[in-house]
C-alpha positions in Angstrom: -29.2 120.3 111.1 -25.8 119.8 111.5 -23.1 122.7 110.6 -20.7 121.8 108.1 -17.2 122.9 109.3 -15.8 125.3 106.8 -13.2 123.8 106.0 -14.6 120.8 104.6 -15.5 122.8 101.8 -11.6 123.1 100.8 -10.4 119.6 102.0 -9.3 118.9 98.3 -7.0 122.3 98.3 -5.8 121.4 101.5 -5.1 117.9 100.6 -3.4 119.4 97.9 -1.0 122.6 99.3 0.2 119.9 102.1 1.4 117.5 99.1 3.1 120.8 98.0 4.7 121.8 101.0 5.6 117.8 101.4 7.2 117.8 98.5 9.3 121.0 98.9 10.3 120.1 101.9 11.8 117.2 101.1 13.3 118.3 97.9 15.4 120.4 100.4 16.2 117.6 102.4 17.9 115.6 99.3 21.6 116.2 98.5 22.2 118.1 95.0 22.9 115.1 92.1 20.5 112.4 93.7 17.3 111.7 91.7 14.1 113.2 92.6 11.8 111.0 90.7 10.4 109.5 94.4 8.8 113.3 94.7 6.6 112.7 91.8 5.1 109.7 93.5 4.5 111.9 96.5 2.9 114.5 94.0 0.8 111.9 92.9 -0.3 110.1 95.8 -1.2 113.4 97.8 -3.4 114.3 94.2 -5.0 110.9 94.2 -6.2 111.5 97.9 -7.2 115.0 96.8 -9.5 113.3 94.1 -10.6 110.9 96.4 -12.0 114.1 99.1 -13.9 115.6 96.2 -15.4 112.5 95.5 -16.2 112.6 99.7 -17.5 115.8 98.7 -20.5 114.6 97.2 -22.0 113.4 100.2 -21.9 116.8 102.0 -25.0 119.2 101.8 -24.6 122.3 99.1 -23.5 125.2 101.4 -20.8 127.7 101.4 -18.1 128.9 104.1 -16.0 130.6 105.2 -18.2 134.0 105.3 -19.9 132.6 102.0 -16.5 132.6 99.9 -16.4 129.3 98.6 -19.1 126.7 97.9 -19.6 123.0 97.7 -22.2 121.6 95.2 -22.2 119.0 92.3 -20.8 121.8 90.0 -17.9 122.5 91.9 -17.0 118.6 93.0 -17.6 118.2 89.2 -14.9 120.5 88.0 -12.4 119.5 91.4 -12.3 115.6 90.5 -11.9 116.9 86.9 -9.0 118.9 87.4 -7.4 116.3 90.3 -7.7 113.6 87.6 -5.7 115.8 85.0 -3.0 117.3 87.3 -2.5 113.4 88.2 -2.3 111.8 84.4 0.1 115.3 83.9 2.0 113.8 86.6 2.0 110.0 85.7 3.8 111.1 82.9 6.2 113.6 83.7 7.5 110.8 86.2 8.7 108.7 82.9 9.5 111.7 80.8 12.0 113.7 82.8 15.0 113.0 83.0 17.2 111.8 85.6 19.6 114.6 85.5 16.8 117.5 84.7 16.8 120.9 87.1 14.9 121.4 89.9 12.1 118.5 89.4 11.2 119.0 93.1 9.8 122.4 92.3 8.7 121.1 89.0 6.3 118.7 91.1 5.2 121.1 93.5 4.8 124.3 91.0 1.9 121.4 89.7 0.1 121.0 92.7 0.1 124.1 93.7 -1.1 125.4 90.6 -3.9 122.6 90.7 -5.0 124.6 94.5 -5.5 127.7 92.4 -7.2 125.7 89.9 -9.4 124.1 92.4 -10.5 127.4 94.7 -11.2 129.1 91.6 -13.8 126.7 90.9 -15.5 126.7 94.3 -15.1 130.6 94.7 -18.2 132.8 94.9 -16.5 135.8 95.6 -14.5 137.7 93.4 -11.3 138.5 95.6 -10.9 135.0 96.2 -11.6 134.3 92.4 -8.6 136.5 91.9 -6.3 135.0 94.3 -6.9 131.6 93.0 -6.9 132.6 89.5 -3.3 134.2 90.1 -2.2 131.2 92.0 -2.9 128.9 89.1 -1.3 131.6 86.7 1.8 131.6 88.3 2.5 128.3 88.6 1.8 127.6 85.0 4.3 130.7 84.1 7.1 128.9 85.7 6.1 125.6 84.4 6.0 126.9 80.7 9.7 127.8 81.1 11.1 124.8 82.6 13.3 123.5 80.0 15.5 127.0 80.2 18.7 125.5 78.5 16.6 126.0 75.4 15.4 129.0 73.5 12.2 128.4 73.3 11.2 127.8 77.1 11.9 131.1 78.2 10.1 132.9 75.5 7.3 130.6 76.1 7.1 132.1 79.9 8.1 136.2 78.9 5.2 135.7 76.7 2.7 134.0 78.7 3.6 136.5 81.6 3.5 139.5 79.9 -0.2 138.6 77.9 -1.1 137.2 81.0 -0.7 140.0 83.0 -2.7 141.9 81.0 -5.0 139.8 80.8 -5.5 139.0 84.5 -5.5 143.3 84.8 -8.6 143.0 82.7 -10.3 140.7 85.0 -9.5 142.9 88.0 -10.5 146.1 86.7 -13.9 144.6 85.7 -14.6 143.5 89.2 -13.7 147.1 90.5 -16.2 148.1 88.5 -19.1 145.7 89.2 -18.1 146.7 92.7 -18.3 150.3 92.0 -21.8 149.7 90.8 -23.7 147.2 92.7 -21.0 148.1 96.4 -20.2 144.4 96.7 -17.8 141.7 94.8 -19.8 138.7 96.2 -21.4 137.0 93.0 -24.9 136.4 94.8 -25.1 139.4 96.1 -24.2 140.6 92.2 -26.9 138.9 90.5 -29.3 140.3 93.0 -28.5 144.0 92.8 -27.0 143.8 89.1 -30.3 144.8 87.9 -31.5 147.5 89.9 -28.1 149.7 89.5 -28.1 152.7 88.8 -25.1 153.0 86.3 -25.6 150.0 83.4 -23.2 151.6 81.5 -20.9 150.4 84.6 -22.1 147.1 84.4 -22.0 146.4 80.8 -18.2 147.3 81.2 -17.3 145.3 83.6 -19.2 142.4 82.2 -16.8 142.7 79.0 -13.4 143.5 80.8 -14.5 140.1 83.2 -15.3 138.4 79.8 -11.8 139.5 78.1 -9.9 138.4 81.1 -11.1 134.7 81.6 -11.0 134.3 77.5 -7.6 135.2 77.0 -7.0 132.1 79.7 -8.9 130.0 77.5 -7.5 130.8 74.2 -10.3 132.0 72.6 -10.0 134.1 69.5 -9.1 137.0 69.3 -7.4 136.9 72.8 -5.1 134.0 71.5 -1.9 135.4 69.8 -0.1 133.3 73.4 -1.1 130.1 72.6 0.9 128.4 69.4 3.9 130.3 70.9 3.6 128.7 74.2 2.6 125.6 73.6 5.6 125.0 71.1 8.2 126.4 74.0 6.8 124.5 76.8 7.2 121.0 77.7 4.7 118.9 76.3 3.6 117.3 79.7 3.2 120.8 80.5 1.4 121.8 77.5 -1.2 118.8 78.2 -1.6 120.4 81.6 -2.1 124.2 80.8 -4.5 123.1 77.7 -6.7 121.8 80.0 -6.6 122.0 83.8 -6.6 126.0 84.0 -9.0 126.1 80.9 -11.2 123.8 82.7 -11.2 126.1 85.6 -11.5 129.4 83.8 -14.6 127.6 82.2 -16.1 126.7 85.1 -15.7 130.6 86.1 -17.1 131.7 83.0 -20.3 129.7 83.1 -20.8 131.4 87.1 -20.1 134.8 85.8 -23.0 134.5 82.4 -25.4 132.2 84.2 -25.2 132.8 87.7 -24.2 136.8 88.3 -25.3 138.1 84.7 -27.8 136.4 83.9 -30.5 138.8 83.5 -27.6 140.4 80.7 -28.2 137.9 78.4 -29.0 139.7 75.7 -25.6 141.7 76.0 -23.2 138.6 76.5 -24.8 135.6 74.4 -24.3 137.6 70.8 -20.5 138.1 72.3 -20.2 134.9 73.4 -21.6 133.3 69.8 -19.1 136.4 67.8 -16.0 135.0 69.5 -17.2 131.0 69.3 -17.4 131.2 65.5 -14.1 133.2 65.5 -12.3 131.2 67.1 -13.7 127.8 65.5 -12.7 129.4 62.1 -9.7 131.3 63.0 -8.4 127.9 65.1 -9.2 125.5 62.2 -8.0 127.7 59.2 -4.7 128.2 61.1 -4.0 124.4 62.1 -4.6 123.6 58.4 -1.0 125.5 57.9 0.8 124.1 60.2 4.0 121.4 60.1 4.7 121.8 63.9 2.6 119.1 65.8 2.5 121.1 68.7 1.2 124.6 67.0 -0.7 122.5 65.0 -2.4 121.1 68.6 -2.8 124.7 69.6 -4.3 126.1 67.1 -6.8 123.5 67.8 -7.3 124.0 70.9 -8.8 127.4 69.7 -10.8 125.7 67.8 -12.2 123.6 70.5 -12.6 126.5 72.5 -15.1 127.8 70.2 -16.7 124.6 70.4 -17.3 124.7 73.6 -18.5 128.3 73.9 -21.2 127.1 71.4 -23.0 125.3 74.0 -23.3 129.2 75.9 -26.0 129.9 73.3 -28.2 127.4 75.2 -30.9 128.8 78.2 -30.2 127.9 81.8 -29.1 124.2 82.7 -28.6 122.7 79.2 -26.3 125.0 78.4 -24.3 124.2 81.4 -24.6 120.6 81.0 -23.2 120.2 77.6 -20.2 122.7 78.6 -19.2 121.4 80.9 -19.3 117.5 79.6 -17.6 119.1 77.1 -15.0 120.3 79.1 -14.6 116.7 80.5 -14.3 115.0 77.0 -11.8 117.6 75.6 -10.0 117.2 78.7 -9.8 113.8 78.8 -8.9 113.2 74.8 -5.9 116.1 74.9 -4.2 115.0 77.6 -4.1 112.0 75.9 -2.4 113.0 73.2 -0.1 115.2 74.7 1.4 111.9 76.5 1.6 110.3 73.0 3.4 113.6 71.7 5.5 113.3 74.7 6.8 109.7 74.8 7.3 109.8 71.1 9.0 113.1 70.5 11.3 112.5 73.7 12.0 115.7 76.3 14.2 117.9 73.7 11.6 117.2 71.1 13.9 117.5 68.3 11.8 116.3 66.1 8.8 118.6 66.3 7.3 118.5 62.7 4.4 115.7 61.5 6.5 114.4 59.4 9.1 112.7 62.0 5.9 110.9 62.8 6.2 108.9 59.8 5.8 105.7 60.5 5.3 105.7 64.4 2.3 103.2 63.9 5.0 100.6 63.1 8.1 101.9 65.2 5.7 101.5 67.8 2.3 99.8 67.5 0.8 101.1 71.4 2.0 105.0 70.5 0.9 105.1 66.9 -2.5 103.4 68.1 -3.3 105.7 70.9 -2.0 109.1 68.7 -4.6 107.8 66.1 -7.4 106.7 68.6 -6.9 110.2 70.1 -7.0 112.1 67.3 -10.4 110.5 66.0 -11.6 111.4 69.2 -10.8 115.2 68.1 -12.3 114.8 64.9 -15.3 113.8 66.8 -15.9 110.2 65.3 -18.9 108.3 67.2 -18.0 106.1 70.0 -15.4 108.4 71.4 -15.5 111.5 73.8 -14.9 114.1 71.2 -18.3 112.7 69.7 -20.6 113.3 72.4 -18.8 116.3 73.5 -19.8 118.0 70.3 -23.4 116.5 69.9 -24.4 117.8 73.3 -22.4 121.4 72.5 -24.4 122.1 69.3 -27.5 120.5 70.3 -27.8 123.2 73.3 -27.1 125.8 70.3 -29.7 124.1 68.4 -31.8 124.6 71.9 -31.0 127.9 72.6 -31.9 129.1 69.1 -28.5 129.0 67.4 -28.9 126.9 64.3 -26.6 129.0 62.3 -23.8 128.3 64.7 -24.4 124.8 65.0 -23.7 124.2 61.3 -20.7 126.7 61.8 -19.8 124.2 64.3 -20.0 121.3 62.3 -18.1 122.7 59.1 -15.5 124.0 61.1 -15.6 119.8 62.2 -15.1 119.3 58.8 -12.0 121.4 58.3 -10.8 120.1 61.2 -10.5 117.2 60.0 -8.3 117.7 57.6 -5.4 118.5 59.8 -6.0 115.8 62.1 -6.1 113.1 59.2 -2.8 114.5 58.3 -0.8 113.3 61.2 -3.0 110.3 61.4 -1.9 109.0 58.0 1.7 110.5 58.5 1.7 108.0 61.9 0.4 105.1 59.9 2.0 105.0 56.6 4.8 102.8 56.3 8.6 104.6 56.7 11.3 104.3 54.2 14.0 101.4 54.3 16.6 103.9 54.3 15.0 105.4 57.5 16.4 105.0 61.1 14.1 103.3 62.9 14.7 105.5 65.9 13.5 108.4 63.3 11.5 109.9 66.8 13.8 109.6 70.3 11.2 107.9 71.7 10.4 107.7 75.6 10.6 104.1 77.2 7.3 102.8 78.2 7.0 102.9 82.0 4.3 102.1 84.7 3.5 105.5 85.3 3.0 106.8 81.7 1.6 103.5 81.3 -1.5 104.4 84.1 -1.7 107.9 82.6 -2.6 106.8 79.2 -4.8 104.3 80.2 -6.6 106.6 82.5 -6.9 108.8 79.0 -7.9 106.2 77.3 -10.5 105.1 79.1 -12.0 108.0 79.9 -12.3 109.1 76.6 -14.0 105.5 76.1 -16.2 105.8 78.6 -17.5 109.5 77.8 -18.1 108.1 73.8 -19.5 104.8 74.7 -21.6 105.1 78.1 -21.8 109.2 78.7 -24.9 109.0 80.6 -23.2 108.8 83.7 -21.2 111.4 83.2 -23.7 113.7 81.9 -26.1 113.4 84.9 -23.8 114.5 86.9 -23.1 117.4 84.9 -27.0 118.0 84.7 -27.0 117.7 88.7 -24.2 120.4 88.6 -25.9 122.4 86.6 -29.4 122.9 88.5 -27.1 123.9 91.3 -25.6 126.9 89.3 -28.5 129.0 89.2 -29.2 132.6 89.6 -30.3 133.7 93.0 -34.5 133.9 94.0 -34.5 137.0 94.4 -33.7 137.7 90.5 -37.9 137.8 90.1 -37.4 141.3 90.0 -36.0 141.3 86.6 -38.6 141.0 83.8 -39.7 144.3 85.1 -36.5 146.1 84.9 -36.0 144.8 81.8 -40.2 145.8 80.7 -39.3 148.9 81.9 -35.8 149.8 80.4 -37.6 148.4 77.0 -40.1 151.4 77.5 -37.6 154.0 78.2 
């Protein structure tokens, strides 16, 4: 049998913190006033080659390196090509929506890529030092990112904010692992789920199950750790905003389904009634608050709650189905707001100074392609058959319905319902025919160029492909999921839990 070299099993980070360094470098290299748009094609080519070497990925054997740190298995190519493909749509269309004259869009390009390494380990890492590392590598880079447009008000408020809550929140995560340390004397999540069982101080464990837990929700805005989100998304750029709502979610996701079904798994009990508290919280409390809502982009984070809980509805599931439907989930969500973001971003221009659904008015006949995509995209949120959005949320509540959660499955769906509502709203407000005493540039709209072009047809048919043929797609996540199993040795367990039940 042949050894895997170790560092195969982080070719795609590699791939991706040389683009970075590339790009830096040469930003240095290029005399102040002269456009940097050429750096965004290196950003992108060195993130298509990334996604191209986690697709190589597949063909090596499941194993880990580098002392059993980081891992290589369907689940973890699954969630790498996932985030490569969003960090390049993100930068397909920043290339078109910056402008010429913007600050420092050298470091703008490389804050991305680096923050998609972070992204990326943090996927692959099966211990929890390096899970922090990663997790703080993707967090900075998104904390710049959210302030970028610093002339404005708004943009550094956005990053104090997201800093601040962040920090906190990542102090959460990191006092939870001292703990699990403390009890089981390793941070290694194998090693975890073997001796997670057998400690001697549960009381220990239980804790640092629910300060891990608050940590990696806060990162994907679910309720009640979401005060960050409408504030955030409405100060940072939207091709940011598309980014952040679902690269680092997908990544904190994919650590959130190691940490319940691979190193806690025998505390079900304890996390699944948490996890099924804060889905129909943040479902109702995501929904209720979009309904309010003029700003498009509050009105798309406040939804983003909402499709948080969503997603954590597929948690209630047992083993691999709950898995599989998260993390197909994760794809379709992924695919269909990123999507939209680039509509909100070509039509509402780079100041965005006209933020509210009604400057929409109309866009279906200012622009046929924009109003067409912000409609087909939003149906896809809604959750109408034959897109993503569809299939995302048939496979999510029918794991609840598997695992035994019928009540939060029809939670699920009328939340849907009153999601709807909102969603319609803009729709309608894109589609209905302006005023004759209206400028036809009502919206600063972004010129249609090749690379936003390719990023919304890469959104597009993605989210076509996951609503019309998702059988593909969701084998692989099925594959990915059999590989994220609790250790052998967890046989141990039924008795521990027999005889804590007698006690």
């Amino acid at each position: 049998m042949n050894q895997v070299p170790d560092i195969y099993r982080i070719l795609p980070e590699v791939v991706l913190t040389i683009t970075g360094v590339i790009v830096m470098l040469v930003d240095a290299s290029i005399a102040p006033g002269r456009s940097r748009r050429g750096l965004g094609w290196v950003a992108a080519f060195g993130t298509t080659a990334a996604l191209l070497v986690s697709e190589w990925q597949l063909s090596l054997p499941a194993g880990s390196g580098f002392s059993d740190t980081v891992e290589t298995s369907t689940f973890t190519v699954f969630f790498h090509m996932l985030i490569c493909g969003i960090v390049l749509v993100t930068l397909l269309i920043s290339l078109d929506s910056l402008p010429e004259d913007s600050h420092h869009q050298g470091e703008y390009y490389a804050l991305i890529t680096f923050g998609a390494v972070g992204m990326c380990l943090l996927t692959g890492a099966v211990e929890l030092l390096v899970v922090f590392i990663a997790l703080e590598i993707s967090s900075i880079s998104t904390y710049i990112l959210a302030g970028y447009r610093k002339q404005t008000g708004r943009g550094p408020e956005a990053a104090i904010k997201y800093f601040l809550l962040g920090s906190f929140a990542t102090a959460f995560l990191l006092y939870g692992i001292a703990m699990v340390f403390g009890a089981t004397g390793t941070t290694s999540v194998y090693e975890i789920a073997r001796s997670v069982s057998t400690a001697q101080n549960q009381g220990l464990v239980h804790a640092a199950l629910a300060l891990m837990l608050v940590g990696i929700l806060f990162k994907v805005s679910a309720a009640p750790f979401h005060v960050w989100t409408p504030d955030v998304y409405e100060g940072a750029p939207s091709p940011v905003v598309g980014l952040m709502s679902t690269a680092p979610k997908a990544a904190a996701f994919a650590f959130l389904l190691r940490i319940v079904y691979e190193m806690f798994p025998t505390l079900r009990s304890v996390w699944a009634p948490a996890l099924w508290v804060i889905a129909v919280l943040s479902m109702t409390v995501g929904n209720l608050a979009a309904l309010r809502q003029q700003n498009v982009k509050r009105m798309l984070a406040y939804s983003s709650i909402a499709h948080a809980g969503y997603l954590l509805s597929a948690f209630a599931a047992f083993g691999a189905s709950g898995i599989a439907a998260a993390s197909f989930y994760t794809a379709a969500y992924a695919a269909m707001n990123v999507g939209v973001f680039a509509v909100v971003t070509m039509a509402s221009g780079y100041n965005e100074d006209r933020p509210l659904i009604q400057d929409y008015k109309g866009l279906l006949y200012r622009s046929p392609l924009l109003g067409s995509l912000l409609i087909f995209f939003l149906i896809s949120l809604i959750g109408i058959p034959f897109t993503g959005g569809f299939f995302g949320k048939f496979y999510s509540f029918s794991a609840a319905v598997g695992g035994g959660a019928v009540v939060l499955a029809v939670i699920g769906l009328l939340n849907s319902g009153v999601a709807a509502a909102y969603y319609l709203r803009l729709a309608f407000a894109a589609a209905q025919r302006p005023d004759e005493d209206e400028s036809e540039a009502r919206l600063p709209m972004v010129p249609m160029g090749i690379a936003v072009g390719a990023g919304l047809l890469f959104a597009v048919g993605a989210t076509l492909v996951l609503g019309i043929a998702p059988g593909t797609i969701l084998h692989i996540t099925e594959s990915g999921a059999h590989t994220l199993q609790a250790p052998p040795a967890m046989s141990i367990a039924p008795e521990v839990t027999a005889k804590q039940a007698n006690q």
